[in-house]
N, C-alpha and C positions, 0 to 999 in steps of 0.2 A: 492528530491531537495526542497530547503525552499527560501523564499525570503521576507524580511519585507513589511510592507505593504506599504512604501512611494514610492518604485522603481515605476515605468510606464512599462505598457507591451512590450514596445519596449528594455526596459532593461529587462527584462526578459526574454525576445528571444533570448539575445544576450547571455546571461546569459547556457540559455540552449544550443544552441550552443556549446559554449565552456564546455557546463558537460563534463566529459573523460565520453568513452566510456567503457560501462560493460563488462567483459570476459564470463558473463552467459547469455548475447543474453537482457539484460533487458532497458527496454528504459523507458524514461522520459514519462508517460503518464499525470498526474497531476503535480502539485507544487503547494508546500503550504504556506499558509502566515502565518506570523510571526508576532506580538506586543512586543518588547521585550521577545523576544522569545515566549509566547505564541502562541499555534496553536489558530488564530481567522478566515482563514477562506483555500478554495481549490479553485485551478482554473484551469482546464482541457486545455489541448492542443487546444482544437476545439475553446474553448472559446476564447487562446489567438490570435490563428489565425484570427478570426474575430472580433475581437476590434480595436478600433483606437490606433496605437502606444504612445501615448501622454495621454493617460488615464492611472490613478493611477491604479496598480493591484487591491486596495482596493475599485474600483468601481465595477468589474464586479467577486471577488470572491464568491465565495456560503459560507456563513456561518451556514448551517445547515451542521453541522457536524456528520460523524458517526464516533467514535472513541474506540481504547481499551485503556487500561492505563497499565502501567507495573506490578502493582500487579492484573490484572485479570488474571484468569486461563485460560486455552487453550481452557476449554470448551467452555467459556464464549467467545474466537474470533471465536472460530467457529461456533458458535450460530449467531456470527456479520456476518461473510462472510454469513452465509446460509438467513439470513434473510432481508439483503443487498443488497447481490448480488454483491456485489465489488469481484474484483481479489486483491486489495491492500486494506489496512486501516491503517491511520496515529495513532502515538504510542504517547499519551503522559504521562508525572507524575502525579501525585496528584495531582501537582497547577495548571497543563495545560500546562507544557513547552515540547516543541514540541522534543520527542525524536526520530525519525525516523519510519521509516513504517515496517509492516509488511505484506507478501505475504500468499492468500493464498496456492499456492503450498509450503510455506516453513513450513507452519500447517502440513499439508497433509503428508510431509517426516515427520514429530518429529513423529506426531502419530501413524505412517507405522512404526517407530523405536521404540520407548515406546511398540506399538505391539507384535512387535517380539521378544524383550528383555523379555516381559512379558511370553512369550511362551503361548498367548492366542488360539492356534489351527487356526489362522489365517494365518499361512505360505502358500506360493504358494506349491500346491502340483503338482508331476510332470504330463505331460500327460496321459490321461487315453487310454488304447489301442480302438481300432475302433469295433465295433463288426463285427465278421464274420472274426479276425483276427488270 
């Protein structure tokens, strides 16, 4: 979820409120700001909860951003989640314009799939019997 940076956290609640609901269990954890569409900064649920509703989003977002861009490689986000520590990271272009986010369990599947397509010996092999069986 994205929201420019002139809305007020009280519009932003209401905002998240009304997101639809995910069919894969995924909920609103952050939201991100927007400049004309550029990603300039994030603001975590906690944070909006405890803000004054009448303060601009653009007061209390974090502008240290950690981000990938659509031409990085997968290594390259995986490298971002591992060194992070984020379960999400916001996606943007070349110029900064905010394309949406990426999970890391949705890494985690390509690369489980990339795997196994690859037939790198990494398949689940089936149980091994018990000894003494």
């Amino acid at each position: 979820m994205s929201v420019n940076t002139e809305v007020t956290v009280d519009q932003v609640i209401t905002e998240v409120r009304e997101f639809p609901p995910v069919d894969d269990g995924v909920s609103v954890y952050y939201v991100y700001v927007r400049n004309n569409g550029e990603l300039v900064g994030v603001v975590s649920m906690r944070e909006l909860l405890n803000a004054k509703g009448s303060d601009p989003v653009s007061e209390i977002m974090t502008t240290d951003l950690v981000t990938v861009t659509t031409p990085d490689s997968l290594q390259h986000a995986v490298h971002q989640f591992i060194e992070n520590g984020f379960a999400i990271l916001p996606v943007v272009d070349e110029s900064g314009q905010f394309s949406g986010v990426v999970r890391a369990n949705n890494i985690i599947d390509t690369l489980d799939e990339q795997t196994t397509k690859q037939g790198t010996g990494c398949e689940r092999s089936p149980k091994t019997p018990e000894r003494g069986s």
